[in-house]
C-alpha positions as CSV (number, residue, x, y, z in Angstrom):
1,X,-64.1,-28.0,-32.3
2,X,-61.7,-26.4,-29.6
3,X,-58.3,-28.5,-29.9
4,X,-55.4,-28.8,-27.2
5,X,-53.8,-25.7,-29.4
6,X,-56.7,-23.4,-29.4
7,X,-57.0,-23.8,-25.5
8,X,-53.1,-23.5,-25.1
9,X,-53.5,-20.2,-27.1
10,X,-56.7,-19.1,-25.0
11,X,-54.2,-19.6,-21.7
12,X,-51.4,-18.1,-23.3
13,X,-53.5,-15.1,-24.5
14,X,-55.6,-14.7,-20.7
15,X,-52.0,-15.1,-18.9
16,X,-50.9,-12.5,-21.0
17,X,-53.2,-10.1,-20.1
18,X,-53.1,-10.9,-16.2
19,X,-49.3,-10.0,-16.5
20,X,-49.6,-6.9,-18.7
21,X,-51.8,-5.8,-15.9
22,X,-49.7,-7.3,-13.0
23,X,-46.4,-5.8,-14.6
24,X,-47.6,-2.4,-14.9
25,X,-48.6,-2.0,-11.3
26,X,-45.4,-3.6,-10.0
27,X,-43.0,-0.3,-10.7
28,X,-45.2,1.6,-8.2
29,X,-44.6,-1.0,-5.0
30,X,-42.1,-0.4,-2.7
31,X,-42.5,-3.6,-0.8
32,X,-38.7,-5.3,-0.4
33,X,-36.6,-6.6,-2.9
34,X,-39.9,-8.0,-5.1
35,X,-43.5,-6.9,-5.6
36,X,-44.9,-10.2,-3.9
37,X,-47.3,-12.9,-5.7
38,X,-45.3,-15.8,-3.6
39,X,-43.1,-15.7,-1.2
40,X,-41.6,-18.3,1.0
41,X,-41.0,-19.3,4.4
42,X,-39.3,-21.7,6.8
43,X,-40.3,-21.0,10.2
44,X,-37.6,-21.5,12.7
45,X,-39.4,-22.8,15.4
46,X,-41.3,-25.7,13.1
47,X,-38.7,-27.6,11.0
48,X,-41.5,-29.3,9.4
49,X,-43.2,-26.4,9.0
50,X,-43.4,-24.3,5.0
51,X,-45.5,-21.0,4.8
52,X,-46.5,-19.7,0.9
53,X,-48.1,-16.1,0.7
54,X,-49.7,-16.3,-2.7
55,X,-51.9,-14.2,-4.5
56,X,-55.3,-15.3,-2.7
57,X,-54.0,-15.8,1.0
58,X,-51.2,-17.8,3.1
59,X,-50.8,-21.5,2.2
60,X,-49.1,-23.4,5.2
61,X,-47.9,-27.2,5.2
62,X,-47.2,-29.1,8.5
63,X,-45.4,-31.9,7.0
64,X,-42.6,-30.5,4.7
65,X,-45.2,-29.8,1.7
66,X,-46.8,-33.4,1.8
67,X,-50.4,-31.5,2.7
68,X,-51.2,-27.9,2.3
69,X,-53.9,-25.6,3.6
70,X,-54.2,-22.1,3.8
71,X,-56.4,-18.9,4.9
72,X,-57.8,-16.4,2.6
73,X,-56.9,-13.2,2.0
74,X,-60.0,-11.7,2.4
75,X,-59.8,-13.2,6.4
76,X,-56.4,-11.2,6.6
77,X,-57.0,-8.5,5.0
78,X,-60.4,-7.2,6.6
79,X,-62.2,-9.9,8.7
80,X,-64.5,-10.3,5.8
81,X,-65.7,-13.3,4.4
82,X,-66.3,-11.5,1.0
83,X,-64.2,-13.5,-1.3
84,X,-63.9,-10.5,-3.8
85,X,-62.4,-8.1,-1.2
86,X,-60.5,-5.6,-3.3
87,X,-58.2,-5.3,-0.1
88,X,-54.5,-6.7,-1.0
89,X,-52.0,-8.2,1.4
90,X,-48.4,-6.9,-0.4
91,X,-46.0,-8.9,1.3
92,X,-45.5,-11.6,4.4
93,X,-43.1,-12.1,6.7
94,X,-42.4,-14.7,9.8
95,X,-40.9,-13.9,13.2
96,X,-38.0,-16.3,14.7
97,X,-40.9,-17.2,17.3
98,X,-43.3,-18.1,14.3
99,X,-45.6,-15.4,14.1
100,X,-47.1,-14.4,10.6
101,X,-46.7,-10.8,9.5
102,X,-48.7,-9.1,6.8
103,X,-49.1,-5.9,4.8
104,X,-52.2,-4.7,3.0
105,X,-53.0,-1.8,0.6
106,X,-55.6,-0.7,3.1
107,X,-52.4,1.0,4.9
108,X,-52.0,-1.9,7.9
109,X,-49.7,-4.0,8.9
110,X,-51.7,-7.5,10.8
111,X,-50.2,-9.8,13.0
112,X,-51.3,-13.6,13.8
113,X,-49.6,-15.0,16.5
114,X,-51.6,-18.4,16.2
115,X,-50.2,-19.8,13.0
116,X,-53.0,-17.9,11.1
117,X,-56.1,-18.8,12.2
118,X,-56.6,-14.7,14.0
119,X,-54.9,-11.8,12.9
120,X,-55.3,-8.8,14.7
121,X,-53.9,-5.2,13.4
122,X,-50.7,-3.1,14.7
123,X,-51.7,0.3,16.7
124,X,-48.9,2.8,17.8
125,X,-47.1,5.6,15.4
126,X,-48.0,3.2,11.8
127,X,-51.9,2.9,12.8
128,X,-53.3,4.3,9.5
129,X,-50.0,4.5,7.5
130,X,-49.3,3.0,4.3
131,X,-46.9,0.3,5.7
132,X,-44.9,-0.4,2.6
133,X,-42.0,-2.9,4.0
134,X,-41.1,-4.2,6.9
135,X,-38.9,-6.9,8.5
136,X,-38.8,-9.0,12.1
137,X,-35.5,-9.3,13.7
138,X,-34.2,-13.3,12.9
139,X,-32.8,-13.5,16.4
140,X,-35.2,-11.1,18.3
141,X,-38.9,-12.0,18.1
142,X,-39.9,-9.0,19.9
143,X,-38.3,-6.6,17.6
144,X,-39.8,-5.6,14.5
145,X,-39.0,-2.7,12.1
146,X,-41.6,-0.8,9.7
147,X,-41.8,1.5,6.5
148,X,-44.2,4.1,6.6
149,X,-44.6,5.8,3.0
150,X,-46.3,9.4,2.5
151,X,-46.2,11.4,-0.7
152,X,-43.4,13.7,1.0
153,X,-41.3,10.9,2.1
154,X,-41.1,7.6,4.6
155,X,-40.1,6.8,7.8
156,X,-38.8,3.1,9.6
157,X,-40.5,2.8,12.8
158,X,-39.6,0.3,15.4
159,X,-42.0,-2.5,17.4
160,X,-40.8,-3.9,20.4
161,X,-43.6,-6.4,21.0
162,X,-43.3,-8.1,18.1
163,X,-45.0,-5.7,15.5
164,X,-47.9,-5.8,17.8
165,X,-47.6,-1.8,18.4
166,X,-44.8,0.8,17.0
167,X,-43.4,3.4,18.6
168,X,-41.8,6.8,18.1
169,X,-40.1,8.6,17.0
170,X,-39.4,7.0,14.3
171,X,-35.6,5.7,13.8
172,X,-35.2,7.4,9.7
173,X,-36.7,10.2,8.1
174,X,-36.3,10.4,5.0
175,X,-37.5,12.6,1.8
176,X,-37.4,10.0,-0.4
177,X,-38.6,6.4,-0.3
178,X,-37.0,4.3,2.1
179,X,-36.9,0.9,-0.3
180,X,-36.3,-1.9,1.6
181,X,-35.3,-2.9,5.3
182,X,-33.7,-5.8,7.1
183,X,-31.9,-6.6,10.1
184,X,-28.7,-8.9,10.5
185,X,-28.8,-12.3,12.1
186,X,-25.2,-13.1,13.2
187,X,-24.9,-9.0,14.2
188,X,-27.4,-8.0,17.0
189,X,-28.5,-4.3,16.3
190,X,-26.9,-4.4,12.9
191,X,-29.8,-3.8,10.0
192,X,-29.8,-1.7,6.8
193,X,-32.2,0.2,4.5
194,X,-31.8,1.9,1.0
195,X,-32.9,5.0,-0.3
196,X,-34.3,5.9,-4.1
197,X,-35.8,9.1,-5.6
198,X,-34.1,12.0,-7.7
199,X,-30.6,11.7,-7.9
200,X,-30.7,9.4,-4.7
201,X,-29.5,5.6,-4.6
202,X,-28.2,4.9,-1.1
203,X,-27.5,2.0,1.3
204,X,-27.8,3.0,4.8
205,X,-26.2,1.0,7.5
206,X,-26.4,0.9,12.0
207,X,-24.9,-1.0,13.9
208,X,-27.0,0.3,17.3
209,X,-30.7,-1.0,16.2
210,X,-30.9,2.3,14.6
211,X,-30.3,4.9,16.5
212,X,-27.3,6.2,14.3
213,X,-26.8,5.8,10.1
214,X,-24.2,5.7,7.6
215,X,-24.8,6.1,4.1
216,X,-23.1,5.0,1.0
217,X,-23.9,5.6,-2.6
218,X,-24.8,2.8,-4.6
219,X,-23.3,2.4,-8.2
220,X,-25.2,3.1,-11.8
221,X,-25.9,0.2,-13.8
222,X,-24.6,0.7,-17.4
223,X,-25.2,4.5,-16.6
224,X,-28.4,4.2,-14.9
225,X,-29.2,5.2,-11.5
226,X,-30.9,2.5,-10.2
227,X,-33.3,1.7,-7.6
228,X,-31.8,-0.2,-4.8
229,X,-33.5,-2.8,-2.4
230,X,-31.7,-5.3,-0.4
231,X,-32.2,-9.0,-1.4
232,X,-30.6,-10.6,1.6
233,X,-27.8,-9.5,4.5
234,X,-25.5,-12.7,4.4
235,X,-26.9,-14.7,7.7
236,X,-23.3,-15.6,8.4
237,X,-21.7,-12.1,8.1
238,X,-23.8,-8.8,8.9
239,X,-21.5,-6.8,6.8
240,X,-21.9,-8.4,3.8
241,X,-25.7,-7.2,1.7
242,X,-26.8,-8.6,-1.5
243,X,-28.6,-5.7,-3.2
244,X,-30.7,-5.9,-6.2
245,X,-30.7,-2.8,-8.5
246,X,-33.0,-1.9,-10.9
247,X,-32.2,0.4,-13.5
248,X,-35.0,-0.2,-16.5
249,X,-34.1,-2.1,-19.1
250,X,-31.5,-3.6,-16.7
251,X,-32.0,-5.2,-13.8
252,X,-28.4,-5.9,-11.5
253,X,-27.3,-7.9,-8.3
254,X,-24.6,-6.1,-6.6
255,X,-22.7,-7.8,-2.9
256,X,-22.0,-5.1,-0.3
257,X,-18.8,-6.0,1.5
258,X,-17.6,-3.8,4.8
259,X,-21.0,-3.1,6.1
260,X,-21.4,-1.3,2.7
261,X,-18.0,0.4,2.1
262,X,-17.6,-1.7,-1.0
263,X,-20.5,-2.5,-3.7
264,X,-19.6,-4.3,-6.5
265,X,-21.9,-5.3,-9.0
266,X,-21.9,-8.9,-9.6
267,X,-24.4,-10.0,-12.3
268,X,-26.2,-7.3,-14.3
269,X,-29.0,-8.5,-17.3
270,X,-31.6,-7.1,-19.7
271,X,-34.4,-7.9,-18.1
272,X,-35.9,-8.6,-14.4
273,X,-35.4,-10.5,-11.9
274,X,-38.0,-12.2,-9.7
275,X,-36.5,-14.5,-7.2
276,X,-33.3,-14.9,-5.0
277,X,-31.7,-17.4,-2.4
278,X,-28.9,-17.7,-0.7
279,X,-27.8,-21.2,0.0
280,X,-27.3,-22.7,3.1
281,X,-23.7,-23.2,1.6
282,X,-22.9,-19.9,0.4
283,X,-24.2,-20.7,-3.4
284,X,-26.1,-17.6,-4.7
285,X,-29.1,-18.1,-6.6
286,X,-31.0,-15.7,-9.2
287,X,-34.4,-16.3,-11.3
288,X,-36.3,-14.9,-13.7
289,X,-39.4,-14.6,-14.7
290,X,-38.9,-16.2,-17.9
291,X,-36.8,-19.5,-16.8
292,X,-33.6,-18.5,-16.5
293,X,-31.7,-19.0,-13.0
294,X,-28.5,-18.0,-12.5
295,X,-25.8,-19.6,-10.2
296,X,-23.2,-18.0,-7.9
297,X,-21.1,-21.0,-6.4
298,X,-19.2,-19.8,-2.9
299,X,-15.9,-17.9,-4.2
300,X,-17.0,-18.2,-7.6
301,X,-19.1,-15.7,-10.0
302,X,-22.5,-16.0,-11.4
303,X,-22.2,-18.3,-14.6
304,X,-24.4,-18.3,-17.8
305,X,-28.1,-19.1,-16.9
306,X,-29.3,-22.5,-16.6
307,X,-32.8,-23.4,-18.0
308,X,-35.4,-23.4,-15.0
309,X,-38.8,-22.9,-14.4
310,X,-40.8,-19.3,-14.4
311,X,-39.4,-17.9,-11.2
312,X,-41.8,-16.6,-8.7
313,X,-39.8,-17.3,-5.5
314,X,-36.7,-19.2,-4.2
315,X,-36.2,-20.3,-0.6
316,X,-34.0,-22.9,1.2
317,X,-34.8,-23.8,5.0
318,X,-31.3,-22.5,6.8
319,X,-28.8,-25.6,7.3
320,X,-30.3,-27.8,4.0
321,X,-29.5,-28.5,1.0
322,X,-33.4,-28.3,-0.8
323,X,-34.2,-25.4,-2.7
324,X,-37.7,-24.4,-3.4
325,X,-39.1,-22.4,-5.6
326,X,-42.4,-21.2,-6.8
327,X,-43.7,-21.6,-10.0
328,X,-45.8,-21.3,-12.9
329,X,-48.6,-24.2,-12.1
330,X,-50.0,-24.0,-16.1
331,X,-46.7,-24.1,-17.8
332,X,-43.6,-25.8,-15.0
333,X,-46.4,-28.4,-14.0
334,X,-46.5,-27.1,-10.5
335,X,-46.9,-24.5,-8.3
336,X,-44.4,-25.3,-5.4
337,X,-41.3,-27.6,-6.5
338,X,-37.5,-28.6,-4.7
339,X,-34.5,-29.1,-6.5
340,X,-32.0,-31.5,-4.9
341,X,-29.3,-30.6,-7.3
342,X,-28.3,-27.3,-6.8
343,X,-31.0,-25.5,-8.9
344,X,-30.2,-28.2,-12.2
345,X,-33.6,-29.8,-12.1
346,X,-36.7,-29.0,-9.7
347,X,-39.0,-31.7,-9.0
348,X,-43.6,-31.1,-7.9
349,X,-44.0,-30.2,-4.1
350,X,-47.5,-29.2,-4.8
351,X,-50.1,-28.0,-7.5
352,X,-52.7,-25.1,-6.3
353,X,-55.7,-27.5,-7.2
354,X,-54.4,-30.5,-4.7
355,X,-55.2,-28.2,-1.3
356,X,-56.9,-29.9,0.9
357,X,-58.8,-26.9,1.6
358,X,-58.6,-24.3,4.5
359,X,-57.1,-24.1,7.6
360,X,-59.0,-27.0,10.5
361,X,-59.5,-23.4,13.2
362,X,-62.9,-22.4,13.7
363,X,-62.4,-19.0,12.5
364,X,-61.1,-19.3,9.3
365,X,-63.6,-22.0,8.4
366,X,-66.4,-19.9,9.0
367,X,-64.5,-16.6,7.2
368,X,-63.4,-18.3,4.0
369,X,-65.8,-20.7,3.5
370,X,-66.8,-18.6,0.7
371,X,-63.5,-18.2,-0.8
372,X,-62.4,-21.7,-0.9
373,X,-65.6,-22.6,-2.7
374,X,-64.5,-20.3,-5.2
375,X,-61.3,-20.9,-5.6
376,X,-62.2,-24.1,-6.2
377,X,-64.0,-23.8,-9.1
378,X,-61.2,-21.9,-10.6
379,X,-58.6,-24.8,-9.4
380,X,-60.9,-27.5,-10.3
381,X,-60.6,-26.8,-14.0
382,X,-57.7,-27.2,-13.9
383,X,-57.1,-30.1,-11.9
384,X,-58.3,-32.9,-14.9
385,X,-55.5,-31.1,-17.1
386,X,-52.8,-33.7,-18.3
387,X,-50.0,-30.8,-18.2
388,X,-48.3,-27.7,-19.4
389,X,-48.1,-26.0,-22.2
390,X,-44.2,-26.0,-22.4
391,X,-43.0,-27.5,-19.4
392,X,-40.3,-25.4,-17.1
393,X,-36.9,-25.6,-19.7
394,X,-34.8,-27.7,-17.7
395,X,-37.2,-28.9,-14.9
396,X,-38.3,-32.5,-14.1
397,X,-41.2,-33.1,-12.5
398,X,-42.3,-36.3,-10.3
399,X,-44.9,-38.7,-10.6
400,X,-47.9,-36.9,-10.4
401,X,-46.7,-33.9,-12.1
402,X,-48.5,-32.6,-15.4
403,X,-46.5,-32.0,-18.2
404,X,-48.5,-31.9,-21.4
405,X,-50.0,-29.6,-23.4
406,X,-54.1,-29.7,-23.0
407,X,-55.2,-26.9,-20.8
408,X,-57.9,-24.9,-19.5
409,X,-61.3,-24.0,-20.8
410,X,-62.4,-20.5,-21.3
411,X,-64.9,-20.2,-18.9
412,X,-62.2,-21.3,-16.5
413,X,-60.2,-18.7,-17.8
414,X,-61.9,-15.7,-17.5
415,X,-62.8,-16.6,-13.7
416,X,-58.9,-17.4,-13.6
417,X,-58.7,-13.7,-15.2
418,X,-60.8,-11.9,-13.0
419,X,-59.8,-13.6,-9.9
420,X,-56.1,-12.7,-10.5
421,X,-57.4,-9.2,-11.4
422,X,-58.9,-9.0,-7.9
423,X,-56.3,-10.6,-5.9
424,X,-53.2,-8.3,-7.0
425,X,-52.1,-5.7,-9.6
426,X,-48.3,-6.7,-9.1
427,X,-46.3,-9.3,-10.2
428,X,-43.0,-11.6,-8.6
């Protein structure tokens, strides 16, 4: 007879192998500060509005995460309403005017301009490119910047009608991989990018929207040259960069003062990182995969971890005092939670299997019908589950939240497996 503890092994054992899997791709991606399974959004224009890219498509609440919805991958990706399109989208992003951004491994970036519901792919110098990060302006809707990776080097491209086309030439040329890119909020024209390959771990820095670069080296961790990628440019002061770099086993978070003439690193562990915030009150936040998040208070210095739940993503809509995070749904009991105390204790927003299903638009109905109906079946397994099999350390869940320790079947599983094996070989 199959108890609770034989299915909570059968989880334990099929999650296991998704992450072996996911973890081994993950080095390879050069997609921001994290190889994306979550990621998450606060449109500026929609202050009740909360956008999720997840591992099988975009999830999007209109109500500050009372009801969620989303489109399929598959609808971004291609246009196809194959739900076992082996066509990935890497990483999301959102424009100050609300537009969704999105790159695939099919080399594209796509652009939907209607909250979703159409995407339509960016022409002009990337058309064809492997597009491997890329970032909108948080002032300037129309400007958009763009990674283009080759096997000799990359390039950052600009967009000036809001990543609908790019044009040359391109703003950086480089011979090694360009990393990571963002542009400032309170500095107009200000952005940076880093630099990684042989020998090479720099922070480049304009001040004119690109057109000229300075460069500064970025400091070993324990002895290790590490790769950097920037984690956030302070939204209050464009010359201040948090930078996250990893240097295998170790994994560091250094703060860039002086539009980069300064890097000190601030918190350096053995072990990854897979989430960071900054707080709309200065407080730094810093999560790992294995529960741990670490806190920065303003003027202060990152303490001893705190226990928390299995960190896929941290955000905090600009001017509030909620963090979110993603999580892990079988073991923190959800897959989208808040904490209203500073990271202490984070509290159910939503559980995958409690969609209400896809987005209401014509098109994506008739695209993902296919997908949600699978999906389903994988969700719906779930969804009669008491709870967790160990909870998320510190966390607290609300009523409604799962907690216990019965789990999934193994048929669920293995369509759980290979659905995760489809949707992404990377990890948060």
């Amino acid at each position: 007879m199959e108890t609770p503890r034989h299915r909570v092994t059968a989880r334990r054992a099929a999650l296991a192998v998704i992450a072996a899997v996911v973890g081994s791709a993950a080095t390879a991606r050069a997609d921001g500060a994290f190889p994306d399974e979550f990621s998450i959004h606060f449109p500026q224009n929609a202050p009740d509005r909360i956008l999720v890219g997840a591992n099988f498509g975009l999830m999007a609440s209109e109500d500050r995460g009372a009801t969620w919805r989303y489109v399929c991958e598959p609808w971004v990706t291609t246009g196809s309403s194959d739900p076992l399109a082996v066509i990935n989208v890497i990483l999301y992003q959102v424009t100050s005017d609300g537009s969704a951004l999105a790159n695939t491994t099919e080399g594209a970036l796509k652009r939907s301009a209607d909250g979703g519901c159409t995407w339509t792919r960016s022409g002009g110098a990337i058309d064809g490119a492997a597009v491997t990060d890329f970032f909108p302006s948080p002032t300037d809707p129309s400007f958009v910047v763009a990674v283009t990776t080759v096997p000799t080097g990359s390039s950052l491209w600009p967009s000036h009608d809001g990543g609908k086309t790019f044009d040359a030439p391109a703003l950086y040329v480089a011979d090694v991989l360009i990393t990571s890119v963002e542009i400032a909020k309170s500095a107009p024209g200000t952005m940076y990018a880093t630099l990684s390959g042989a020998g090479v771990a720099k922070l480049l820095r304009s001040a004119d929207s690109g057109q000229t670069w300075a460069q500064y080296d970025v400091p070993t961790v324990n002895g290790i040259l590490p790769q950097p990628r920037i984690l956030a440019i302070d939204p209050e002061d464009g010359d201040s960069v948090y930078l996250r770099l990893l240097g295998p086993p170790y994994d560091a978070i250094a703060i860039a003062t002086g539009g980069g003439q300064s890097i000190q690193i601030a918190l350096t562990i053995n072990g990854v990182f897979s989430a960071f915030a900054r707080g709309s009150d200065k407080t730094l936040y810093a999560g790992t995969p294995d529960s741990k998040l670490y806190v920065r208070p303003p003027q202060g210095s990152f303490g001893a971890p705190i226990p928390g739940v299995r960190f896929r993503c941290l955000g905090q809509r600009a001017g509030t005092a909620d963090l979110y995070a993603c999580a892990d749904m079988f073991q923190d009991g959800f897959s989208v939670g808040v904490s209203r105390d500073a990271g202490k204790s984070f509290q159910k927003v939503m559980r995958l299997p409690e969609m209400q299903g896809l987005l209401a638009c014509a098109p994506v109905q008739t695209a993902c019908a296919a997908h949600w109906a699978r999906i389903q079946t994988v969700f719906a397994a779930d969804a009669g589950s008491p709870g967790t099999d160990g909870g998320g350390g510190g966390t607290s869940q609300s009523s409604g939240g799962h907690c216990s320790s019965a789990g999934t079947g193994p048929l669920a599983l293995l369509m759980l497996l290979a659905f995760a094996l489809r949707s992404r070989v990377r990890c948060k």
